[in-house]
N, C-alpha and C positions, 0 to 999 in steps of 0.2 A: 504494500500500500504506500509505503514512504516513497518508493519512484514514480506514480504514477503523475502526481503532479507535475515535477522537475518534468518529466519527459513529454506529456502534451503542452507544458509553455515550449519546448527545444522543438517541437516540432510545429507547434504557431507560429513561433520568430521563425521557423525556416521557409515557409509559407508566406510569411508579412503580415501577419497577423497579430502586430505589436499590443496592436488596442484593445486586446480580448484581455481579459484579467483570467485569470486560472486560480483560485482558493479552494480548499476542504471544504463543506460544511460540515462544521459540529463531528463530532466523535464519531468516526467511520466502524460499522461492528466488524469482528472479525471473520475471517473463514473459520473453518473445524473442520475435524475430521473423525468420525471415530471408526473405530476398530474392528472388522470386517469380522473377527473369532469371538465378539464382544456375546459374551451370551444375548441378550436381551436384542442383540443383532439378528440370529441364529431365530430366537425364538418369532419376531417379528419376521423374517424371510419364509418361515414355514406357516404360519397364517397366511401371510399373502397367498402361497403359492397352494395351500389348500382353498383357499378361497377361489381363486381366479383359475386354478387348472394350469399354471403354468409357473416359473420360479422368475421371482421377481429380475428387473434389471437395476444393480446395484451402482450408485452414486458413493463414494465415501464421503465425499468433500463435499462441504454444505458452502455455498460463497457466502458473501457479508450481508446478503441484505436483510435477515434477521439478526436477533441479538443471539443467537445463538452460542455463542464462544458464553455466556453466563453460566450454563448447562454444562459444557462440555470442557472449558477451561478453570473458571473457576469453582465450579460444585466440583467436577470433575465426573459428571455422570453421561454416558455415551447415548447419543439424539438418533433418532431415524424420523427420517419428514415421509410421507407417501403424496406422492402428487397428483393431482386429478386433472390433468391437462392433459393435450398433445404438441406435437412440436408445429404446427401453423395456426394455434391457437392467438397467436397475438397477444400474450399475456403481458399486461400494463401497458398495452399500446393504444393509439385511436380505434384497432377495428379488434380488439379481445372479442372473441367470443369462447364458449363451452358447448360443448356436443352432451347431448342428454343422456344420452348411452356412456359416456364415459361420465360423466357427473353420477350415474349412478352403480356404476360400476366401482367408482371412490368409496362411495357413500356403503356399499355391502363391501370393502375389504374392512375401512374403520369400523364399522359394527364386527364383522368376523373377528378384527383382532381383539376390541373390547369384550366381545365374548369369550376367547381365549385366553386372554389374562385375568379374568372374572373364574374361570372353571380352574387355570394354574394355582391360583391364586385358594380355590378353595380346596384342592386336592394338600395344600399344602398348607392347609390350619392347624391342623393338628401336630407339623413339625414346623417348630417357630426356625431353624437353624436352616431350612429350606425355603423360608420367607426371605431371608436374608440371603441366601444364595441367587435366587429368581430376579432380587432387585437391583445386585450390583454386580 
């Protein structure tokens, strides 16, 4: 993140484009990454792909535009985002849209896996030392 400023002014002044100002705003979040072996990785890979009939495609690296590094740098606990777009969705642009078929195709994995951690979750009441396994 620290070069990207320096380098779009280096490359406006090379252009002539003296009169554009180049600044940060405000505290830029960071990327992340977590851990592909990370249980709670594993066990969200296998919801999905019970879910959908097929095994997820894996991202490690989440980029900055959430605050995500809170989670994953300073708790220190490993994120997985699932995403419910496609790639000519236009996502934050003038013509976004969402296909309904994949809007709901999101919508029944994040139920699937909320059900999943709900059934992990209570197979493993009765051993408190397996709660704490499942979560971290």
């Amino acid at each position: 993140m620290d070069g990207i400023v320096p380098s779009l002014r280096r490359q406006l002044d090379l252009h002539d484009f003296k009169q554009v100002e180049v600044a940060p705003r405000g505290e830029p979040f960071k990327a992340t990454r977590s851990s592909l072996d990370h249980p709670w990785v594993r066990f969200a890979c296998g919801s999905v792909e019970r879910s959908t009939g097929r095994p997820p495609h894996i991202l490690p690296n989440l980029a900055g535009s959430l605050p995500n590094d809170l989670f994953t740098d300073i708790l220190g606990l490993p994120t997985i985002r699932i995403p419910h777009s496609h790639a000519e969705c236009g996502q934050h642009g003038p013509n976004e849209h969402a296909l309904v078929s994949i809007a709901r195709q999101g919508m029944q994995i994040i139920t699937d896996l909320f059900l999943d951690i709900g059934e992990a979750a209570r197979g493993a009441a009765n051993r408190p030392e397996q709660i704490v396994q499942f979560l971290v």
